[in-house]
C-alpha positions as CSV (number, residue, x, y, z in Angstrom):
1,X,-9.2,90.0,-54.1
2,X,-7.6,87.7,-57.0
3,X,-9.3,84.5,-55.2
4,X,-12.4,86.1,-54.2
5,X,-12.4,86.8,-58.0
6,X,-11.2,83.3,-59.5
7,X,-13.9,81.9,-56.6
8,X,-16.7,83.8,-58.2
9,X,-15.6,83.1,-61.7
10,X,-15.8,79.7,-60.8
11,X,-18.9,79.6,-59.2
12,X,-20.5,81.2,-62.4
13,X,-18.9,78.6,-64.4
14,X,-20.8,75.9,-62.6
15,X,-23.9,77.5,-62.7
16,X,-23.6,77.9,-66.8
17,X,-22.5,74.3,-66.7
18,X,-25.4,73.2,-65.0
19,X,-27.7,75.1,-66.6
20,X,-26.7,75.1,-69.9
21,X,-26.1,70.6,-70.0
22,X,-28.7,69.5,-66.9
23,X,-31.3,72.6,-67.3
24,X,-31.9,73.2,-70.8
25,X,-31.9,69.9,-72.5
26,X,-30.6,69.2,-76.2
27,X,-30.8,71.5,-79.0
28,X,-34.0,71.2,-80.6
29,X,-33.5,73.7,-83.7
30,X,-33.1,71.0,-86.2
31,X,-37.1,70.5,-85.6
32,X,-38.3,73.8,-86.5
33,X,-38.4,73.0,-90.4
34,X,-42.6,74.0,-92.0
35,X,-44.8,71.1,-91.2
36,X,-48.3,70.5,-91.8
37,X,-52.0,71.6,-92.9
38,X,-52.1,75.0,-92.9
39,X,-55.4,76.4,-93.5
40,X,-57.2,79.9,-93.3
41,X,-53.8,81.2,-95.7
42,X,-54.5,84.6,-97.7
43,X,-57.6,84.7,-95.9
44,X,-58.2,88.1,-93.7
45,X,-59.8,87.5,-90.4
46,X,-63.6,86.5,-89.6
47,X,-65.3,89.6,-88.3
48,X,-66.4,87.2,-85.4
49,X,-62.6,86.8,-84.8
50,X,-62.0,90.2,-84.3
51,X,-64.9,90.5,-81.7
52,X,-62.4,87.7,-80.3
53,X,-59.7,89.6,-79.8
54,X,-61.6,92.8,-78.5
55,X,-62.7,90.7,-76.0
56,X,-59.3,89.7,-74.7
57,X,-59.1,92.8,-73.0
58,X,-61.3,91.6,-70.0
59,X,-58.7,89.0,-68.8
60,X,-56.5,92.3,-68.0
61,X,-59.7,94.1,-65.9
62,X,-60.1,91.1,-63.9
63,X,-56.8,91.3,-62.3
64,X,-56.0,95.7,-62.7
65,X,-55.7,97.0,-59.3
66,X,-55.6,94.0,-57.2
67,X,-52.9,92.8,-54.9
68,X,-51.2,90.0,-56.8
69,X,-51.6,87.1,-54.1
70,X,-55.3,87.4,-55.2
71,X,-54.7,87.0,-58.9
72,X,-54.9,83.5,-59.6
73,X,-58.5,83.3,-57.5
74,X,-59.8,86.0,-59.6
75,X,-58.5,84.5,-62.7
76,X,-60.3,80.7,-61.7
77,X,-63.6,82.2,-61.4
78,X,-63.1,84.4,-64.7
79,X,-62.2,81.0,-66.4
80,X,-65.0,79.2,-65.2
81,X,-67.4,81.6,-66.2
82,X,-66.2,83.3,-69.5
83,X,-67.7,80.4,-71.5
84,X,-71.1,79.3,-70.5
85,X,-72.8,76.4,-72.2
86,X,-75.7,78.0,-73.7
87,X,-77.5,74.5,-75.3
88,X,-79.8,72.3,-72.1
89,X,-79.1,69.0,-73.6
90,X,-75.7,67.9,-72.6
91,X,-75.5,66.3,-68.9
92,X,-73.1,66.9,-66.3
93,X,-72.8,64.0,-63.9
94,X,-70.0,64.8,-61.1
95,X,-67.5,61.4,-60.5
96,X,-65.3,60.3,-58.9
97,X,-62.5,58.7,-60.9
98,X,-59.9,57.0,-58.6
99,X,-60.0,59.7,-56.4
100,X,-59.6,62.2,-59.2
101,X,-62.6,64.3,-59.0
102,X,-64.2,64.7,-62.6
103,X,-67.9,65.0,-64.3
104,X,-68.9,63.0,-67.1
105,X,-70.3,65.2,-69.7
106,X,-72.8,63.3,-72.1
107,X,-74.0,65.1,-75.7
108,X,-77.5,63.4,-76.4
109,X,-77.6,60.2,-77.6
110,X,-73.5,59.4,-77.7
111,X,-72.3,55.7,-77.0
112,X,-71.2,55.7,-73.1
113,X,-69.0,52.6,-74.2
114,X,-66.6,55.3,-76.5
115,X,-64.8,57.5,-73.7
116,X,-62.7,60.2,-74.2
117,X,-60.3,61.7,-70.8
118,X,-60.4,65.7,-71.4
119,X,-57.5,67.7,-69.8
120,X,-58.2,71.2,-69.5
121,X,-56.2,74.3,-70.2
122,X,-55.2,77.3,-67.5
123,X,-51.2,77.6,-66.9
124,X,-51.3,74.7,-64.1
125,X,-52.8,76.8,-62.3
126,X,-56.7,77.3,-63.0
127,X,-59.2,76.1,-64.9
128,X,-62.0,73.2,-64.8
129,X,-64.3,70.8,-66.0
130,X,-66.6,74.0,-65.3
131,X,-64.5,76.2,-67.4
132,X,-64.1,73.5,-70.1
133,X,-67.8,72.5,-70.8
134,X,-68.1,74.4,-74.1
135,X,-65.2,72.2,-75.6
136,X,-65.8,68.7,-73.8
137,X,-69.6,68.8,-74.7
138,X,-68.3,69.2,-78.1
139,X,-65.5,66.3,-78.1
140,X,-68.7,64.3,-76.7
141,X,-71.1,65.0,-79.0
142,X,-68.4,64.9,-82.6
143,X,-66.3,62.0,-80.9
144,X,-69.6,60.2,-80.2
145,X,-68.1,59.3,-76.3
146,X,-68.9,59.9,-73.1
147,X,-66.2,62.3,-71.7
148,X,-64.3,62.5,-68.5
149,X,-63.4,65.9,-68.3
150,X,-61.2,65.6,-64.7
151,X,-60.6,68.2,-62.1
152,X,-56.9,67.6,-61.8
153,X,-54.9,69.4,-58.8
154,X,-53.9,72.7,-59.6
155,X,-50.7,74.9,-58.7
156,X,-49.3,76.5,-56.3
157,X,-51.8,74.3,-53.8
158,X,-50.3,71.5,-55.2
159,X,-47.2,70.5,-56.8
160,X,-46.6,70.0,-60.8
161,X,-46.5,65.9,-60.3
162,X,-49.8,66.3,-58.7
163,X,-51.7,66.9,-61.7
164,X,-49.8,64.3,-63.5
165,X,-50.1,61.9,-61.4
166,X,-54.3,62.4,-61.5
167,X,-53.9,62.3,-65.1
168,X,-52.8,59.0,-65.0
169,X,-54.9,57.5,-62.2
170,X,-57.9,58.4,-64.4
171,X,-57.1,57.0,-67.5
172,X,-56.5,53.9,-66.0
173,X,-60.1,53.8,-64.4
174,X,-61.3,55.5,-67.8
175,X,-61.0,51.9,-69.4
176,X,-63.2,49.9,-67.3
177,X,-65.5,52.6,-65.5
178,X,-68.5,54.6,-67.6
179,X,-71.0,56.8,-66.9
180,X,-73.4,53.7,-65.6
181,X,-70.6,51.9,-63.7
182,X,-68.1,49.7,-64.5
183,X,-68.1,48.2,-68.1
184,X,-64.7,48.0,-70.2
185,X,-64.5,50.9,-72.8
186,X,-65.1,49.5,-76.8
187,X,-62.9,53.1,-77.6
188,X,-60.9,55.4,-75.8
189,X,-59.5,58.6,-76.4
190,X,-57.6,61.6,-75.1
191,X,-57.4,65.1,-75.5
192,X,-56.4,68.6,-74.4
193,X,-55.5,72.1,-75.0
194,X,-52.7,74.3,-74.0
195,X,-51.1,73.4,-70.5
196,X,-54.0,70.2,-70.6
197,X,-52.2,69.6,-74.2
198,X,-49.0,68.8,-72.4
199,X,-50.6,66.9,-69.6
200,X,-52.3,64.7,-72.7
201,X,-48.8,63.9,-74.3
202,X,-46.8,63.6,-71.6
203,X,-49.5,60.8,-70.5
204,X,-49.9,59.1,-73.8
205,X,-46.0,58.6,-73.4
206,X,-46.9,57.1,-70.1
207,X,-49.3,55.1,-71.6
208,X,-46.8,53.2,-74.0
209,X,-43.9,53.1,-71.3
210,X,-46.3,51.5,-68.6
211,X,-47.5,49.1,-71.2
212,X,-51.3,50.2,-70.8
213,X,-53.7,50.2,-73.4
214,X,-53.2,53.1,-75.9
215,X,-55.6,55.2,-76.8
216,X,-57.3,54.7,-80.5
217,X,-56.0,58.8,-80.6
218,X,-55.4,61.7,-79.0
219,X,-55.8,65.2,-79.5
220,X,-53.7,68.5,-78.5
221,X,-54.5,71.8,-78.6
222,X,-51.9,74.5,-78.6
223,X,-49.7,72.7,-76.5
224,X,-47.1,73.7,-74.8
225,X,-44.5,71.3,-75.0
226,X,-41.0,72.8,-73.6
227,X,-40.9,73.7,-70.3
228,X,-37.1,74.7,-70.7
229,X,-38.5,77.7,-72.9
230,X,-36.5,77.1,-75.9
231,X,-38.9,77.7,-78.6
232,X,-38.4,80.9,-80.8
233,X,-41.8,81.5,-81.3
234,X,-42.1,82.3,-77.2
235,X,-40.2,85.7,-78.2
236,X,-41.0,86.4,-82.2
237,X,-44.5,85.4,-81.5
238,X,-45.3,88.1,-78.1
239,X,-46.4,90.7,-80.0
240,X,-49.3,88.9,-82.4
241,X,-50.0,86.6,-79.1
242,X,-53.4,88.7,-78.3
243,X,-54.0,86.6,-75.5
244,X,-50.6,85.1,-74.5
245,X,-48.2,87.9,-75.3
246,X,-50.3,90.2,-72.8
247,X,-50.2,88.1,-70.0
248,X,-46.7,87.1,-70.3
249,X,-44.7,90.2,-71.4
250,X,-43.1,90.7,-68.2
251,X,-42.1,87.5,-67.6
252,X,-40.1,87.4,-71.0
253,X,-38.0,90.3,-69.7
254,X,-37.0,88.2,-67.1
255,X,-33.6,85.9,-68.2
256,X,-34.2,82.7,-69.3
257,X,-31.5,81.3,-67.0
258,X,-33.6,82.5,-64.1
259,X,-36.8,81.2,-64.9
260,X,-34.9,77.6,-65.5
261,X,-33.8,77.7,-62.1
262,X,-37.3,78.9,-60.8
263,X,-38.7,76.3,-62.3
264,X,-36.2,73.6,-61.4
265,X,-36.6,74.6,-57.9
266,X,-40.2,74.7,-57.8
267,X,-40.8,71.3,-59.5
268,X,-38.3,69.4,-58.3
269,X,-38.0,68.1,-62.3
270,X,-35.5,69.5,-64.5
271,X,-37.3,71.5,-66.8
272,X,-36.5,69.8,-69.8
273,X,-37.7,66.6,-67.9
274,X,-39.8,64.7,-70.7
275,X,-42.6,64.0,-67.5
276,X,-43.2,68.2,-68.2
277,X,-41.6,69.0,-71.7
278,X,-43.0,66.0,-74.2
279,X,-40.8,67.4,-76.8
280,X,-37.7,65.8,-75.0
281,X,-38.5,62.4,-74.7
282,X,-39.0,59.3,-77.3
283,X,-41.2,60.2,-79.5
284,X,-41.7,56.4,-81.2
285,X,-44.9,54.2,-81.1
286,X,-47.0,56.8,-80.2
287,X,-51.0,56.6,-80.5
288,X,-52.2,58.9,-84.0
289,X,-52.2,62.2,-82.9
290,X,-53.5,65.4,-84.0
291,X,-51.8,68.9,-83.1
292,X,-53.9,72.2,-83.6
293,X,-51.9,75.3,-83.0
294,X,-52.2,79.2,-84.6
295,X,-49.1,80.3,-86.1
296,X,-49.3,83.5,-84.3
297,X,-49.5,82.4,-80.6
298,X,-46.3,81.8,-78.7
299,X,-46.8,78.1,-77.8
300,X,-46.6,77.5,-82.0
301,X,-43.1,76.4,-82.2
302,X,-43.7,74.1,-78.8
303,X,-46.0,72.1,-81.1
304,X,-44.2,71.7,-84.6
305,X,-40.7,70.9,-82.6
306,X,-42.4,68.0,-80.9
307,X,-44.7,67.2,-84.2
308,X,-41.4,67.1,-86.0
309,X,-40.0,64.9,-84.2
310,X,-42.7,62.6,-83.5
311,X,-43.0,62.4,-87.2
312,X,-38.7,61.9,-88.0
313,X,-39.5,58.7,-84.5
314,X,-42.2,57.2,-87.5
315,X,-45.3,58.3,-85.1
316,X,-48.5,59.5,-86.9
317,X,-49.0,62.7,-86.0
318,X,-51.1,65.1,-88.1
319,X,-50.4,68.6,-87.5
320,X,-52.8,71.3,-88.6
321,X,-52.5,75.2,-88.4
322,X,-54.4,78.3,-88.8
323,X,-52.5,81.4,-89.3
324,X,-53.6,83.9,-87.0
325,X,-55.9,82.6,-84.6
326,X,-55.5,83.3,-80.8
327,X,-54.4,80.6,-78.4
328,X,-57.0,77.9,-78.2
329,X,-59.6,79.6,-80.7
330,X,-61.4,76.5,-80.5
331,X,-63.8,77.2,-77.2
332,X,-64.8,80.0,-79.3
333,X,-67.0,77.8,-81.3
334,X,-70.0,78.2,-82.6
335,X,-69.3,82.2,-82.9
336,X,-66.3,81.9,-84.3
337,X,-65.7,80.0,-87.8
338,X,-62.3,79.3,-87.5
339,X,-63.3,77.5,-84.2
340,X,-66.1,75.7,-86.1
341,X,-64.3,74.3,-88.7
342,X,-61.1,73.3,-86.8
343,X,-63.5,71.1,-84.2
344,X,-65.3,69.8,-87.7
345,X,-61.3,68.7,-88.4
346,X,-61.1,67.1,-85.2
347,X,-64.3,64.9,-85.3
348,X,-63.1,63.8,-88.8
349,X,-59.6,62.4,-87.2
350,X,-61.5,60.8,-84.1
351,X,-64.6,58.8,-86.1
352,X,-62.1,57.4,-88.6
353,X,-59.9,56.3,-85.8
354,X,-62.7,54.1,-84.2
């Protein structure tokens, strides 16, 4: 019985080992000093924001009373049809971009020679250039660019490198392939939100490693940066998460140690792998970069860590917050104000980074 014990003991001691020194990653507490451009502070919320919010109770009526296995199908189709594009103007054109399946979306009158590679949002494991058109018709039309807005492969289908691997593929034939064929880009830029935020600086690190040409900037929105879960705001922010914290609440009851080793096993990347958590790789020579994030949402702390220490590597990185918006309030826009003016912010970095 002693052995047995002393067997066991020892068996546990490996796994803390391993998880705690491969798994996790290094400490990144030292980042989580206030950073940035807050704005919307002392300000109550916009009536249109807490229409918002009311509205955040459809994502849990798609899914209430269906078999899980057919959960992430009926959360695709929500996402591709919670935001429609109510304006005629903009074109869609369907591509194919290195065999990365995209559209190019083209506000009236933009300069197809500017192009800007949108990576949408959805967990890995939904989402679209469909489900994105609100925001990339946007980025077109206050980026003055033609956007690639790609249809990267998706979890479970598909594994994590998948998507990152498209990612790359297109913004390689981004810079000498426009809407009318191929012609070398004058400007090109790159942006995303939330898991498509991650995708967009784990590529721009890419970018400088590989030796390609940067982009003049790039953009993230709420991104997660930290696939090893260490960011306090993933617990302290569940409960004013209205979008997030709903969704998620019963996988934070689950222990971190066991969602490291889910993840490690599924991915076949440590998480703390800069390829999937930004945050833990060099952080130096990086293209100018603005962050968006609400201090409210769980993924908050995933973005000033890794603005933090993009800033102490000497990257430029501007960092602006809002202090209780929901997670990606931008595709609210035009309804919602906060949305407005934060995409007004954005257009302002990417004109006068031309």
């Amino acid at each position: 019985m002693t052995l047995l014990l002393l067997s066991l003991l020892a068996l546990l001691a490996v796994f803390w080992a391993i998880e705690m020194i491969y798994l996790r990653g290094a400490d990144l507490s030292a980042f989580d000093q206030a950073v940035g451009e807050r704005r919307s502070i002392g300000k109550a919320a916009s009536a249109e924001f807490k229409a918002v919010v009311a509205s955040l109770g459809e994502i849990a009526a798609v899914i209430q009373g269906t078999p899980r296995r057919q959960h992430v199908a009926l959360l695709r189709n929500y996402m591709d049809n919670v935001f429609p594009v109510t304006e005629t103007t903009t074109q869609f054109i369907p591509v194919d971009a290195a065999g990365v399946a995209a559209e190019w979306v083209l506000a009236p009158g933009v300069d197809s020679r500017r192009r800007l590679l949108y990576i949408h949002g959805g967990a890995y494991t939904m989402g679209s250039p469909k489900s994105h058109r609100r925001l990339t018709s946007k980025f077109s039309e206050i980026a003055n660019a033609a956007v690639l807005a790609i249809d990267y492969r998706l979890m479970p289908e598909h594994p994590r490198l998948a998507g990152i691997e498209d990612c790359r593929n297109a913004y390689r034939w981004l810079l000498d392939h426009g809407p009318g064929g191929a012609a070398p880009a004058t400007a090109v830029f790159v942006a995303g939100d939330s898991a498509g935020g991650n995708l967009t600086l784990s590529l721009i690190a890419w970018i400088r490693d590989q030796g390609w040409r940067a982009p003049n900037a790039a953009v993230a929105l709420s991104p997660a940066t930290d696939g090893s879960l260490g960011s306090p705001s993933l617990k302290n922010n569940l409960a004013t998460d209205p979008m997030l914290g709903p969704l998620f609440k019963a996988l934070a009851k689950i222990p971190r140690s066991l969602l490291l080793w889910g993840s490690w096993l599924q991915n076949r990347l440590r998480p703390c792998d800069p390829v999937v958590s930004p945050v833990f790789g060099d952080l130096a020579n990086l293209p100018p970069l603005l962050v968006q994030a609400s201090e409210a949402e769980m993924l908050f702390d995933d973005s000033r860590r890794y603005v933090n220490k993009a800033l102490a590597a000497g990257s430029p990185v501007t960092f602006q917050t809002w202090n209780h918006m929901v997670h990606v309030w931008q595709i609210y826009h035009p309804e919602l104000p906060e949305g407005r003016e934060a995409l007004e912010e954005i257009g302002k970095f990417l004109q006068a980074r031309s």
